[in-house]
C-alpha positions in Angstrom: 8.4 -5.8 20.3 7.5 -2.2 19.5 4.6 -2.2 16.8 5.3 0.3 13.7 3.3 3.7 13.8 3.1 6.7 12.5 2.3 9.4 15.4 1.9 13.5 14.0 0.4 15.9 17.1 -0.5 19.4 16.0 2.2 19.5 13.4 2.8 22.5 11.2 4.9 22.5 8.2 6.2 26.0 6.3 7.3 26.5 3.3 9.6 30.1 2.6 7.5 31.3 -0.3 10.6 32.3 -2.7 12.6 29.0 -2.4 9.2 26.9 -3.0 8.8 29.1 -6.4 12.0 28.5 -7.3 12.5 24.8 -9.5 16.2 24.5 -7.9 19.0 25.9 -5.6 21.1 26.9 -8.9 18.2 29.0 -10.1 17.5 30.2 -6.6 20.8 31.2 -5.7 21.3 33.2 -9.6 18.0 35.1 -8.7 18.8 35.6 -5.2 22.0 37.7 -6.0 20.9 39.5 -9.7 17.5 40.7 -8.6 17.8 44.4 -7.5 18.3 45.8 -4.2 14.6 46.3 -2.6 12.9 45.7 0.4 10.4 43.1 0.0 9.3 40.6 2.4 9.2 37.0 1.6 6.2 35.1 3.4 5.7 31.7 4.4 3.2 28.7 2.6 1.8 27.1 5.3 1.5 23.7 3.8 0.3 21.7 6.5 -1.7 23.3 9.6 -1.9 21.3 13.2 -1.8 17.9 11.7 -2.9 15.5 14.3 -2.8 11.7 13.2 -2.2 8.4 14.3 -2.0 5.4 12.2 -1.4 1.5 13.4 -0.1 -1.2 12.2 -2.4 -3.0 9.9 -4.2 0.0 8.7 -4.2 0.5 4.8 -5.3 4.7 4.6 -6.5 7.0 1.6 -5.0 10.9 1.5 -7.5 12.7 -0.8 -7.5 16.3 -1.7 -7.1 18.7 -4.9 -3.2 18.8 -6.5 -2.3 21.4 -4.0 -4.1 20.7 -0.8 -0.8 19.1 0.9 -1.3 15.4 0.3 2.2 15.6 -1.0 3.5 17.7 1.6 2.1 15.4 4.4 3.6 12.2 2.8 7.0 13.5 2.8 7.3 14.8 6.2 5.9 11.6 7.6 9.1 10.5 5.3 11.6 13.1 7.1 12.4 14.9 3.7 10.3 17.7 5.2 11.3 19.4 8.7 8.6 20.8 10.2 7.7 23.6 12.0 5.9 23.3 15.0 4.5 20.1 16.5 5.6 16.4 17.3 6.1 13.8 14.6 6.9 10.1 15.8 7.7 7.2 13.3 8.5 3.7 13.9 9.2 1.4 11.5 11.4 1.4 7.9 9.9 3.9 5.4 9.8 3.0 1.9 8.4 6.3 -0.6 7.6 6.0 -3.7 7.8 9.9 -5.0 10.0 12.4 -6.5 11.7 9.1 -8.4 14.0 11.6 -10.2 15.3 12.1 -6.8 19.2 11.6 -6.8 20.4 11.2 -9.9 23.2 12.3 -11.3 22.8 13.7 -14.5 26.6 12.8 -16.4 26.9 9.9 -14.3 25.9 6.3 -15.7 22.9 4.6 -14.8 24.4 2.0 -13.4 26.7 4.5 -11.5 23.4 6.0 -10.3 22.1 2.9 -8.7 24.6 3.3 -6.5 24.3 7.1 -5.5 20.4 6.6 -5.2 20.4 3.8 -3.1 22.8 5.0 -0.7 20.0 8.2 -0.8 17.2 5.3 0.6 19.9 4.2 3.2 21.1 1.5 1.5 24.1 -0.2 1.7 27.0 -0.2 -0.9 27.5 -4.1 -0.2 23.4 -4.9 -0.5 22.9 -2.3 -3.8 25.7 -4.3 -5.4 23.6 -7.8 -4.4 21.0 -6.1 -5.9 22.4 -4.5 -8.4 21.7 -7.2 -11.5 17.9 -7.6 -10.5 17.3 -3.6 -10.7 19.3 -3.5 -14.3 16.8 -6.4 -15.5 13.9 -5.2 -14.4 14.5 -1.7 -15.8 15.4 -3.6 -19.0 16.6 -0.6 -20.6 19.4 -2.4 -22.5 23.1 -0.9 -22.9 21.8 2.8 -21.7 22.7 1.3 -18.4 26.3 2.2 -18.8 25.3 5.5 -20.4 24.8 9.3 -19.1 21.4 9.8 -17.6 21.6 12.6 -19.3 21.2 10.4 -22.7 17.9 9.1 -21.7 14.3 9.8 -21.9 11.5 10.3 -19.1 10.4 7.1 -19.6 13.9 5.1 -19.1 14.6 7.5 -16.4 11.1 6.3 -14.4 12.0 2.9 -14.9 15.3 2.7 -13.8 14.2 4.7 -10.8 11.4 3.0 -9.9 13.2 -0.4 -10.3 15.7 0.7 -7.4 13.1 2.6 -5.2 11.2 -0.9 -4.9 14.2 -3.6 -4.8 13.8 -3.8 -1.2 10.6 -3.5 0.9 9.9 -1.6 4.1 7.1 -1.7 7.3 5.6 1.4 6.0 5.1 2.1 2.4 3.9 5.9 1.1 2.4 6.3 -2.2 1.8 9.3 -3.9 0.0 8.3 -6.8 1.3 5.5 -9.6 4.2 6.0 -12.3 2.5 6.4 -15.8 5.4 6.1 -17.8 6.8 2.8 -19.8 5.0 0.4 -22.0 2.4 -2.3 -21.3 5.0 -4.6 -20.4 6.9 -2.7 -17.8 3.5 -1.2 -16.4 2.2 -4.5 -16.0 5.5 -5.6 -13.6 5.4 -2.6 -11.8 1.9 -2.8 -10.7 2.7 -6.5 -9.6 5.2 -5.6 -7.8 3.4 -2.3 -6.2 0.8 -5.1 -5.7 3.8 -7.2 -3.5 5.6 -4.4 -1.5 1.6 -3.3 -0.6 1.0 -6.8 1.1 4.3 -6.9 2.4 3.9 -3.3 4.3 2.7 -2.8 7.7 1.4 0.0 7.3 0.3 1.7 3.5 -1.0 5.6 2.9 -1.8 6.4 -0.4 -2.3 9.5 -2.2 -4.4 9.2 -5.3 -7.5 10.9 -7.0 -8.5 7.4 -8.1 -11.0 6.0 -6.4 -11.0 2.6 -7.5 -7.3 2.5 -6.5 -8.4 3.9 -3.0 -11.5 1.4 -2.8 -9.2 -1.6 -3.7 -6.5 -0.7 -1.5 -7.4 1.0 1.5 -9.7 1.3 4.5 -9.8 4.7 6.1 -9.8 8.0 4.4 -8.3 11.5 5.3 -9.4 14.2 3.3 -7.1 17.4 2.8 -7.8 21.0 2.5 -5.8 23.7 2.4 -3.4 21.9 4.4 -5.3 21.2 7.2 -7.2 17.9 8.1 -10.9 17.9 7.5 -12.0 14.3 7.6 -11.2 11.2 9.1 -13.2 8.2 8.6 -14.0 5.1 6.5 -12.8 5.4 3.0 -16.1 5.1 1.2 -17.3 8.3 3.9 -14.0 10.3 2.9 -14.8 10.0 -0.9 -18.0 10.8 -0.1 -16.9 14.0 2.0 -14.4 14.8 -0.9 -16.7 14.7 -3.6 -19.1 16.6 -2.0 -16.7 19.5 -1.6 -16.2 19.3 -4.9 -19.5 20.3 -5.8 -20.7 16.7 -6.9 -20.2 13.2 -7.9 
């Protein structure tokens, strides 16, 4: 039996500069065709720059780095939501993410409807979302707005209800980026036990965070990002100590 990993060898991930700015394809699409007629070139964001990386099973591993250094950018292309550009990327094992929970909802749809379309999105199957379908509605506990629009709810239900389908089934590697903040005591206090469950249930975990009790607590190693490239790989006490330092201080 194969072991799960997660194998990256001089990987390099762009972004086109003009769709990146851009906060959707609608808005995209209206600029692309109104703006005037002139020759400008669009250049590249090279978010990630010869990436090599291999974690094992068993390992528990930080990401640090400023908002902007491409802790994000690395977590979803060891997901697949990001192709990349040059390189090799090898993954065994079932992803589960926890970003981007907005992802995949439809707006004038129901919520209930939308369990459906966001689960088939995490490869899902219509037979096990409907098994599961009951358990997610509880523990969003968002009452009667689960037969109404989306549309008709606020951030916080939206988080809730997304975060209770994203984590009704477990997977051999788990990404993080970061913990939901949204919902009160009572639903923050489930979520974290059940963050807490899906963590000891993973093979493999790599958390994002800029809280370092969270990394202490949870992980082992540390990578520390800058400007998309790599520049430590240690123990995770080391890498907080190498990312503070480049800070300019404790």
């Amino acid at each position: 039996m194969i072991s799960n990993f997660i194998s990256l060898h001089k990987v390099d991930l762009h972004y086109a500069a003009v769709a990146f700015k851009e906060r959707s394809l609608k808005s995209f699409l209206a600029s692309t065709f109104t703006r005037k007629k002139k020759s400008t070139a669009i250049s590249d964001i090279h978010a990630l720059k010869d990436i090599s990386l291999n974690i094992q099973q068993g390992e528990r591993v930080g990401l640090l780095g400023h908002n902007g250094a491409g802790k994000s950018s690395l977590l979803k292309t060891i997901a697949g939501l990001y192709p990349i550009s040059g390189g090799k990327l090898n993954v065994h094992g079932q992803i589960r993410s926890l970003f981007d929970l907005s992802l995949g909802f439809e707006p004038d749809a129901t919520g209930r409807e939308n369990i459906l379309y966001r689960g088939l999105l995490l490869g899902l199957t219509p037979k096990f979302i409907k098994q599961k379908e009951e358990e997610i509605i509880k523990f969003a506990d968002i009452g009667e707005f689960i037969d109404y629009p989306i549309k008709t709810y606020s951030a916080g239900m939206q988080v809730r209800l997304a975060f209770a389908i994203s984590t009704s089934v477990g997977g051999d590697i788990l990404l993080l980026d970061e913990v939901i903040g949204a919902g009160d005591a009572n639903f923050m206090g489930k979520a974290r036990d059940r963050i807490t469950a899906l963590i000891k249930q993973s093979k493999i975990l790599v958390l994002a965070s800029h809280d370092f009790s969270s990394l202490r607590s949870l992980c082992t190693r540390g990578i520390v990002i800058q400007k998309g490239a790599m520049v430590f790989d240690g123990g995770i006490e080391d890498a907080i100590g190498k990312y503070q330092a480049m800070q300019g201080g404790v």
